[in-house]
N, C-alpha and C positions, 0 to 999 in steps of 0.2 A: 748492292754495291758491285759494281763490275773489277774483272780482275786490274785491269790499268787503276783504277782509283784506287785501291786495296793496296797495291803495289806503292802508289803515291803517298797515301796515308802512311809506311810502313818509314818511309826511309829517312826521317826527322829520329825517330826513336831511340838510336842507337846502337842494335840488332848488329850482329857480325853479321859479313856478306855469305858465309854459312847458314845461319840462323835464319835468316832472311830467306834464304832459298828454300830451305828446310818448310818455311810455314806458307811462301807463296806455292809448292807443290800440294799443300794439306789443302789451302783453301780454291786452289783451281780444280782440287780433285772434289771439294766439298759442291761448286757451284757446276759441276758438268752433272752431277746426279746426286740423290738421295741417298746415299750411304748401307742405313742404318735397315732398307727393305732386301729380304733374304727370302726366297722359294722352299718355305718349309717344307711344304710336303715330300720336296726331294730331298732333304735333308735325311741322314739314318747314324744312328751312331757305327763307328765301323767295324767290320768282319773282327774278329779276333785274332786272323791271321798278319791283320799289318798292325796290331800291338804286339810288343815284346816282353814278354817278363821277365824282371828283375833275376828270381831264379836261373834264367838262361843263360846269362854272362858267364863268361870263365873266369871265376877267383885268380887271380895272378900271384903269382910265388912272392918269395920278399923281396928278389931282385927284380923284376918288372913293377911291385909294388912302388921300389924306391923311384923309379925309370920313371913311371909316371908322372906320379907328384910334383917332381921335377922340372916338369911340362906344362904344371897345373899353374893359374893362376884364379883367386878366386873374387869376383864382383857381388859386391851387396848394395842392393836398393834402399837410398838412406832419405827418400823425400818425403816421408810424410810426421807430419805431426801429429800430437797424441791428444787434437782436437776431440775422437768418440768418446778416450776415458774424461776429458774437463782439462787434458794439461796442454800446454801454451808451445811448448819445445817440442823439441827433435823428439819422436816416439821409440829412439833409439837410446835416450835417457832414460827411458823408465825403469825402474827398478824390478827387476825382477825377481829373483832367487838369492838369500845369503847376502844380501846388499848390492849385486851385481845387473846391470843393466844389460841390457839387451847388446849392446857396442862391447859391454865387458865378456861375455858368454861367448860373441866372436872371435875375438882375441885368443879365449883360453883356448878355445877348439883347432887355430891353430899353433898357439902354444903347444899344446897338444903332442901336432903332427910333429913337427919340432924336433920336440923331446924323443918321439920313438922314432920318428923315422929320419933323422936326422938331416930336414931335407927345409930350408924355408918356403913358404908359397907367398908370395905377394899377396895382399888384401888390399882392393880398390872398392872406396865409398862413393856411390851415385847419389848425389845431395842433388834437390832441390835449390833455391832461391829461398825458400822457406828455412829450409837446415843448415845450411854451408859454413855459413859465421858461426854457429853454437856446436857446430860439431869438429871444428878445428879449434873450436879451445876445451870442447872435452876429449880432443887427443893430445892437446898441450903435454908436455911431461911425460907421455909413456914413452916407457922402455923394452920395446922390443925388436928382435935380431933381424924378423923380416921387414919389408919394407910396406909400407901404409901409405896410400894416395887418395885423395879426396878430388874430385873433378864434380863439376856441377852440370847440370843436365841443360838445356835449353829452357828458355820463357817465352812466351807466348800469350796474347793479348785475346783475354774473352771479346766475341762478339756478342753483338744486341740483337739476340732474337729474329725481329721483327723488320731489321732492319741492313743486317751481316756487317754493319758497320763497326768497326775497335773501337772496345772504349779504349777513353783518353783519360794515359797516365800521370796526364800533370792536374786531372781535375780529380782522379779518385786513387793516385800514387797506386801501392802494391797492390789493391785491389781490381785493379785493372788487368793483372798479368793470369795465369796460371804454368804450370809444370805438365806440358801434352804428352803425360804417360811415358811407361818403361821403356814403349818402344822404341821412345827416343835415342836408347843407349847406344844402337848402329850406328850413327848419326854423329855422336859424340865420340865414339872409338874409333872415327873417322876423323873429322873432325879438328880434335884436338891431341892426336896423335898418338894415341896410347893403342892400337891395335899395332902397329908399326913397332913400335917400344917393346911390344911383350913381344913379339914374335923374336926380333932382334934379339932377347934376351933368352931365347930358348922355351917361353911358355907356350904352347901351344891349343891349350884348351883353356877356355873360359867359363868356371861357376857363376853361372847368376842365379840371386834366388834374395825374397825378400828377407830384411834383417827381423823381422819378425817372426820369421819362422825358425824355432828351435829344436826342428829337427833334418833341414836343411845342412845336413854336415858334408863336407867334401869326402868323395869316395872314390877309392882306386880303381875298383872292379868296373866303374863307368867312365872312368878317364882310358885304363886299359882296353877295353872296349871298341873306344873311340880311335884312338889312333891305332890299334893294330886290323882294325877293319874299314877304318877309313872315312868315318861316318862323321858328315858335316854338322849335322844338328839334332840333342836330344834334348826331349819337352818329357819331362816325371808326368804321370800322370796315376790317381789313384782311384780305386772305386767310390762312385758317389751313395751318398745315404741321404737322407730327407735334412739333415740339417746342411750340406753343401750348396743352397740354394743361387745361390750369387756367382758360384766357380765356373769360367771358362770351360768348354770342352771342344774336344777333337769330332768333327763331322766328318762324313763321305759323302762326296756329293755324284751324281747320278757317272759319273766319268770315271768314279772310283778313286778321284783325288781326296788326299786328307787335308782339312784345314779348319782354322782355330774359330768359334764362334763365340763374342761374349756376350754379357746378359744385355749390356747396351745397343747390340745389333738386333734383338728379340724382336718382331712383333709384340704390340701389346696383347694383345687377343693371345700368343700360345707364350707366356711367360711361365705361366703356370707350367705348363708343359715342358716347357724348358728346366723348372728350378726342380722338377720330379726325378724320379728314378728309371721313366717307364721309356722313355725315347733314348734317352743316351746314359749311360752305365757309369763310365769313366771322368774325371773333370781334371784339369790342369792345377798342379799345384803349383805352379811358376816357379816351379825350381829346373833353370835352361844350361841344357852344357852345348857351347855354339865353338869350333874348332875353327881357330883366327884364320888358317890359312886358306880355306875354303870360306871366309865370311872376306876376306881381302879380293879374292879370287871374284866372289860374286860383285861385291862392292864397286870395281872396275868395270863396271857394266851399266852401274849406277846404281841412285837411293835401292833399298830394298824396297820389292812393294805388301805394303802392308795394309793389311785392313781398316779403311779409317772407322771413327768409334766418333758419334757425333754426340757430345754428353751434354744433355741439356741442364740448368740448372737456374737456381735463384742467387743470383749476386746482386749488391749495392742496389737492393730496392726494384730488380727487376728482372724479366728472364733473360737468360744469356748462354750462349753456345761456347763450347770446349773441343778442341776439333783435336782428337787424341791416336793412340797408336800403341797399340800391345806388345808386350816382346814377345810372346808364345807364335805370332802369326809372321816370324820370320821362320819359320818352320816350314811352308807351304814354298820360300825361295829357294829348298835346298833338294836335289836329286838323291834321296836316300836319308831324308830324314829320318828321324824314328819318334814315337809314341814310347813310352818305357812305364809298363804298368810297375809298380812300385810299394812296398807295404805302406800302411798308415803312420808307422813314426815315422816317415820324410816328410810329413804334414803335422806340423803343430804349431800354428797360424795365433797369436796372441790380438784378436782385433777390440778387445771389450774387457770389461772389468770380471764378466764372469771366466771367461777364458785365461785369464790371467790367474782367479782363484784355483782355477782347475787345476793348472800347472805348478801350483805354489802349494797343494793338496800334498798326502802320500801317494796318492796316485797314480804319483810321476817322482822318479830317481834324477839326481844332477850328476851329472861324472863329465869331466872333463869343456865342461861350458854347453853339454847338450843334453837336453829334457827328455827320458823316457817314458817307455809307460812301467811302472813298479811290479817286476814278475812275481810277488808275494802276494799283487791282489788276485782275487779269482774272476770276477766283472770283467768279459770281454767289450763291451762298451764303457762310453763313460757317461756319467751322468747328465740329464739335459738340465739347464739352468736357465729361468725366466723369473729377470727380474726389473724391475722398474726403476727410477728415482727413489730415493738419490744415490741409489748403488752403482750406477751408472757411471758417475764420479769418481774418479780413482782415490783422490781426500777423504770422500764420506765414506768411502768400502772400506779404506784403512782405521778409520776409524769407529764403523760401525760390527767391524771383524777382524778383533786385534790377532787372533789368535785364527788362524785359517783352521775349520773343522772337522773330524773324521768324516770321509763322506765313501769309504770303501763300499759300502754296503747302500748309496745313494741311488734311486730312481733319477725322479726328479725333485727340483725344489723351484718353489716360487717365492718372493720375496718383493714388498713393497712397503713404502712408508714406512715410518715411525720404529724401525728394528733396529736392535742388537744385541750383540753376543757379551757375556761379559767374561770371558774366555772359553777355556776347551769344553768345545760340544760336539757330540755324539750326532749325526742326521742317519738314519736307514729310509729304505721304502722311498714312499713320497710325501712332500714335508708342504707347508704351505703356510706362510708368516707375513701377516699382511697387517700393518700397525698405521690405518687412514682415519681411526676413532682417537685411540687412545693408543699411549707408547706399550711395545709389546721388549720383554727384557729379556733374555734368556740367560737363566745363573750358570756359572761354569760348572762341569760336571754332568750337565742335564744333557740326556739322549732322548732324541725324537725320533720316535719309530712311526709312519704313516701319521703323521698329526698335524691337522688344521688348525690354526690358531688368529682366526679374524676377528679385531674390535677398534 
């Protein structure tokens, strides 16, 4: 399909003449070339000298602490649903800790700031099309001093493969659209006037960071940072390990520029290469602090340019194209961006039922709406967990694991079929529970130290 036809098909839809504009630059950028091919070999992960460690920030007293915050406004990505665990809603609903959901733990964390520093920070929800309706009525009724904004992201209509033609939304309704990634969020802070707004109101930095991640807390020492050096754009990033297979990371490419690579722009042939430890060290935990006035600045120049991300997929019975956009790769628009290497509790990513147990483990401390890791255990790792159906389910995990298990002393565990717990159980070592014969039951009280148990 040619761009004039693509253009023509567009304009029946509905689409604001933003929107609009927004998906006919994705898909004119999509038909001038192939995206998704990248010059690996000159790829390298980069010098250590243009990352910065956390460590290095100057801690800020109490009064440039309060000065900051002040400044701060914080954005969370609220589009996805909690289709991996088996649930239908917002993945911002799910319960996580002490009855508290994921939307709840945000709250108290600025609750939190609140209370000691006695300063409010705005909280703005990045909803999907998917989320928007179920997540303004699980904000219905709250009562809190700072202010709570929900803004929805852009939609955008899968194409056909085969054909780049849109499907059409009167023959296959919501299935016909998708949400074309984070990176949308420039676009809509533009947009629909909310970068104008904060600034006007004195915020001057912006937290983005998924509502999944529960250790995504707002921090002074990187807001202080930010505006007393002036620094337009920073991307967290932490060291990778073998189970980060999927994480963004930062490249240098032969010019010595840095910029965001995701797994969707791989070759297939070095994927592998990609999801190891051995090429690049570091990966993106998408937690972005972007300074409004310097993103306003650039924005008057026009769209930022970003990496397209050409995600291919199976919808409605057939293959179909997702033409998307990262937020980590507005980093590469900004003169003096920064890499900010970061410890691993800014990364505690809940994407699956075992991650979610991890967290709900002792393992991990709750204080103030954010998951640590528990300084009484001695395992500086944590446990890896590979498990199957029907664990996979958030329903069947709760019910097949009423009582979340001692796992301090945990390797690994594998788990499939026909299992449960009938409360508090002990796991050491590595454990391995596979009930595909016959149902396997585990009495409460019962510790499994290195023990196989297949029937």
């Amino acid at each position: 399909m040619e761009l004039s036809e693509f253009k023509t098909a567009l304009e029946p839809l509905g689409l604001s003449g933003e929107a609009q504009s927004e998906f006919l630059q994705l898909f004119t950028r999509y038909k001038q070339s192939r995206p998704n091919n990248v010059e690996w070999d000159a790829l390298r992960s980069p010098d250590p000298s243009r990352l910065v460690s956390y460590e290095a920030l100057t801690a800020p007293d109490d009064t440039q602490t309060a000065n900051a915050l002040s400044r701060l406004a914080v954005c969370k990505l609220n589009g996805g649903l909690g289709t991996s665990m088996g649930c239908a809603g917002p993945k911002s609903s799910i319960e996580v800790k002490n009855g508290q959901s994921f939307l709840d733990l945000t709250l108290l964390q600025l609750k939190h700031i609140e209370k000691t520093r006695k300063v409010n920070v705005p909280l703005l929800l990045m909803n999907s099309f998917h989320t928007h309706r179920e997540t303004l009525e699980l904000l219905e009724g709250r009562n809190t001093s700072f202010p709570i904004e929900c803004f929805q992201q852009n939609r955008f209509l899968r194409l056909d493969k085969d054909t780049d033609q849109p499907l059409d939304p009167n023959l296959l309704g919501e299935d016909a659209w998708y949400p074309p990634g984070h990176g949308d969020i420039y676009s809509c802070l533009k947009d629909q006037g909310l970068m104008d707004r904060l600034l006007s109101e004195g915020k001057e930095i912006l937290f983005i960071s998924n509502i999944d991640n529960l250790g995504a807390v707002s921090d002074p020492r990187i807001v202080h940072s930010m505006l007393t050096k002036d620094i337009p754009f920073v991307m967290e990033m932490t060291l990778k390990t073998s189970a980060d297979v999927k994480g963004g990371t930062l490249y240098e490419d032969s010019e010595g520029k840095l910029h965001l690579l995701e797994l969707a722009q791989v070759p297939q042939q070095h994927v592998d290469e990609f999801s190891s430890t051995r090429k690049f060290t570091v990966f993106n935990t998408n937690n972005i602090w972007v300074h409004l006035r310097h993103l306003k600045k650039r924005m008057k120049q026009g769209p930022l340019d970003l990496n397209l991300i050409v995600n291919e997929k199976q919808a409605v019975g057939r293959p179909v194209i997702q033409l998307e956009t990262a937020i980590g790769a507005g980093l590469e628009n900004f003169e003096g961006a920064q890499g900010l290497v970061v410890g691993r509790d800014r990364f505690l990513p809940v994407k699956n039922t075992s991650d979610l147990m991890l967290l709900q483990s002792g393992l991990f401390v709750f204080e103030n709406g954010r998951m640590t890791r528990n300084p009484t255990c001695g395992q500086k790792s944590l446990p890896l967990i590979d498990w199957k159906e029907p664990f996979t389910e958030l329903e069947e995990f709760q019910k097949r694991i009423p009582v979340i298990p001692d796992m301090r002393e945990l390797e690994f565990l594998e788990m499939a079929g026909d299992v449960s717990f009938e409360g508090e159980v002990s796991l050491k070592g590595r454990v391995t529970l596979i009930g595909n014969g016959k149902p396997v039951r585990i009495p409460s009280g019962t510790c499994l130290e290195n023990r196989q148990i297949i029937q």
